[in-house]
C-alpha positions in Angstrom: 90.7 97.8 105.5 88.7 95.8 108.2 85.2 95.1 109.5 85.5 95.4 113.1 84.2 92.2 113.0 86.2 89.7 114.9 86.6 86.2 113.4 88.6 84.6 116.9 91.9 84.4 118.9 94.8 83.5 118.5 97.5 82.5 120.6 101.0 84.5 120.7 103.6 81.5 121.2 106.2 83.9 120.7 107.9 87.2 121.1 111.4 87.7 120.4 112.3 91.6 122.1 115.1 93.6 120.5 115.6 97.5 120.8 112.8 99.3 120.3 111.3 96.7 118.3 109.3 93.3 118.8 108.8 90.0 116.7 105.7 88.1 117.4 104.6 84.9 116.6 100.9 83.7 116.6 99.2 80.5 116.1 95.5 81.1 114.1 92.9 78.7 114.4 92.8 76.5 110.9 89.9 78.1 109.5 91.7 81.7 109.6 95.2 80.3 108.0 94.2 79.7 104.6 96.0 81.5 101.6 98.0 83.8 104.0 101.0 85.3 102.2 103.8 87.4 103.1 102.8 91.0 103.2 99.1 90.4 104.2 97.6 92.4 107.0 95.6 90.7 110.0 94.7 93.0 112.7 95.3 91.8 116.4 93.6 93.7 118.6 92.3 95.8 115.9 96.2 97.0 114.9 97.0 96.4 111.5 100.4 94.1 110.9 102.3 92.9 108.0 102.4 89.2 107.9 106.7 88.6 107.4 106.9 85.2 107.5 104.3 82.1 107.1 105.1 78.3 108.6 101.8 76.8 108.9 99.3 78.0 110.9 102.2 80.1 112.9 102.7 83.5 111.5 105.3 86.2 112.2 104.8 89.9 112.6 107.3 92.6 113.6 106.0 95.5 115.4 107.8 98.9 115.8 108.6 101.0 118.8 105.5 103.1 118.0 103.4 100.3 118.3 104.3 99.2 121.4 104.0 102.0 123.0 100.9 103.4 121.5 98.6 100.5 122.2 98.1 97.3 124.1 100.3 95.1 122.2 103.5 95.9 123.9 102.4 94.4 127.3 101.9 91.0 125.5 103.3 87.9 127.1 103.9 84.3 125.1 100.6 82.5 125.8 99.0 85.4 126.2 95.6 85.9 122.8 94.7 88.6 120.6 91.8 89.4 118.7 92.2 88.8 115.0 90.7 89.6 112.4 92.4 89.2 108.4 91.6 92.1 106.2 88.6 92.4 104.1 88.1 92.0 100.7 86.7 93.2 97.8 82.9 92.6 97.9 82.6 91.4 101.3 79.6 92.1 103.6 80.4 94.7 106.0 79.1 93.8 109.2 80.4 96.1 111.6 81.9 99.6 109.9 84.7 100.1 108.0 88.2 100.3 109.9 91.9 101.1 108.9 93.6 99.4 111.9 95.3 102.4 112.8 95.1 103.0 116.5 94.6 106.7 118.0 95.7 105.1 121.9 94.2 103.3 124.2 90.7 103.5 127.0 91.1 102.0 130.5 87.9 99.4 131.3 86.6 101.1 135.2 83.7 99.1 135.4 82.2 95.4 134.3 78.5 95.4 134.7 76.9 91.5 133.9 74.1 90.5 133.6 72.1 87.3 132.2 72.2 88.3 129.0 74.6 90.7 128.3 77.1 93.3 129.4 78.2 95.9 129.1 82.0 98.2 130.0 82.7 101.4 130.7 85.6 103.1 129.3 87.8 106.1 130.7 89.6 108.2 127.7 91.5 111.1 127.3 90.6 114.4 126.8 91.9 114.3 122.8 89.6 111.1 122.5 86.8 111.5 123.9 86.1 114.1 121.5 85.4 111.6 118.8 83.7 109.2 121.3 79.5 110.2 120.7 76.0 108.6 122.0 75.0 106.0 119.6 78.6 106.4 117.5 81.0 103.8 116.3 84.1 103.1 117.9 86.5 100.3 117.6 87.8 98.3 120.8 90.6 95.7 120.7 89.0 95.6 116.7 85.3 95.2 117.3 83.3 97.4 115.5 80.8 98.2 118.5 78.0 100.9 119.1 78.7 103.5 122.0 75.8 103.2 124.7 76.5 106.2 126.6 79.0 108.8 127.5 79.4 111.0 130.8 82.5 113.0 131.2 85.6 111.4 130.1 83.6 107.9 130.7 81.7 106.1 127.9 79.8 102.4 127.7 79.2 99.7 125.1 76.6 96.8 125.8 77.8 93.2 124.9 75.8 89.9 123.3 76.8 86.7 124.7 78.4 86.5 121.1 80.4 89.0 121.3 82.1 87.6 124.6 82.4 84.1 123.7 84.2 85.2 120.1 86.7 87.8 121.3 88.5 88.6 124.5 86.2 90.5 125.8 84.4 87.6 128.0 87.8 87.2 130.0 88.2 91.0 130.1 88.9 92.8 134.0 88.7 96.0 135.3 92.1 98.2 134.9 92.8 96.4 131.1 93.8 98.7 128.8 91.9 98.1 125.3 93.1 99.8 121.7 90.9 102.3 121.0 90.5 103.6 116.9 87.7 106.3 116.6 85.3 106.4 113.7 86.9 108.9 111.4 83.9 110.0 109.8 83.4 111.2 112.9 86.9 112.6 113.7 85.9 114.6 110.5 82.7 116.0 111.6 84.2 117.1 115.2 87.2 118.6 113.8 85.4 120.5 111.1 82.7 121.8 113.4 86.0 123.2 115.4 87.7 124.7 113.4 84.7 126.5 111.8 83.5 128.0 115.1 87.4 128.8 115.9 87.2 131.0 112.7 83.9 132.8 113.9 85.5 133.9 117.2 88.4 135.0 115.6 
């Protein structure tokens, strides 16, 4: 389980490509390589991975076919970052909400509005997810836990602290980046129930 709150980046200074199947090799900062083991989770970009092998502060992850195709992590270059965050543990503060890692597909960024202050990004999903995506709902983006501003048509906004920019990569962030996208399933829940039960009524 994760927070959806972001601790840093951290560099990918390696990908080794096979069929239908990637190995990738980060570098965390030192105050997020403590204890790691193999068979720990750390989400990058909020996609959960298995930690296979440890060497330092460099540590290897394999990622399926699936994977790669479902979210962002397959167009990954060495040198490129990732968001990262290692998974939480028992009694810690949930800051954000609570997150599986498991991505439902990816949102295209259409628009960067700045200001002094802030910003914020809109968002274009697919039919499927937009579904799930609800005015003043949780969603996670690239594994921050963020709260949805507004939502027109298959378009929807968050709003961004300084914080948030400067701690993940959203602050370097351009217009056409795709971004993994994992709705809140409590929501998910709601929707699908609400469905099905007026389905049934029509039937």
């Amino acid at each position: 389980m994760f927070t959806g709150i972001v601790q840093g980046t951290a560099r990918v200074i390696s990908i080794e490509q096979k069929q239908d199947f990637q190995t990738h090799i980060i570098e965390l900062p030192d105050s997020l390589s403590d204890n790691i083991t193999v068979g720990a989770s750390i989400a990058h970009n909020g996609c959960c991975l298995t930690v296979t092998d440890v060497n330092g502060v460099k540590v290897t992850f394999d990622l399926m076919k699936a994977t790669l195709d479902l979210t962002n992590l397959g167009e990954l270059k060495s040198g490129d970052y990732v968001n990262v965050e290692r998974a939480a543990r028992f009694g810690d503060e949930i800051g954000g909400h609570n997150m599986s890692g498991h991505i439902s597909g990816t949102v295209l960024i259409t628009n960067i509005v700045k200001s002094p202050n802030n910003q914020t990004i809109w968002f274009e999903a697919d039919s499927e997810s937009i579904r799930y995506i609800l005015k003043k709902g949780y969603v996670g983006l690239d594994g921050c836990s963020l709260t949805i501003a507004e939502v027109e048509d298959y378009r929807f906004s968050v709003n961004l602290i300084p914080e948030t920019l400067t701690r993940t990569l959203f602050g370097q962030r351009k217009v056409g980046d795709r971004i993994n996208l994992e709705v809140d399933p409590q929501t998910q829940a709601i929707v699908d129930t609400v469905e099905r039960v007026l389905a049934q009524k029509t039937l």
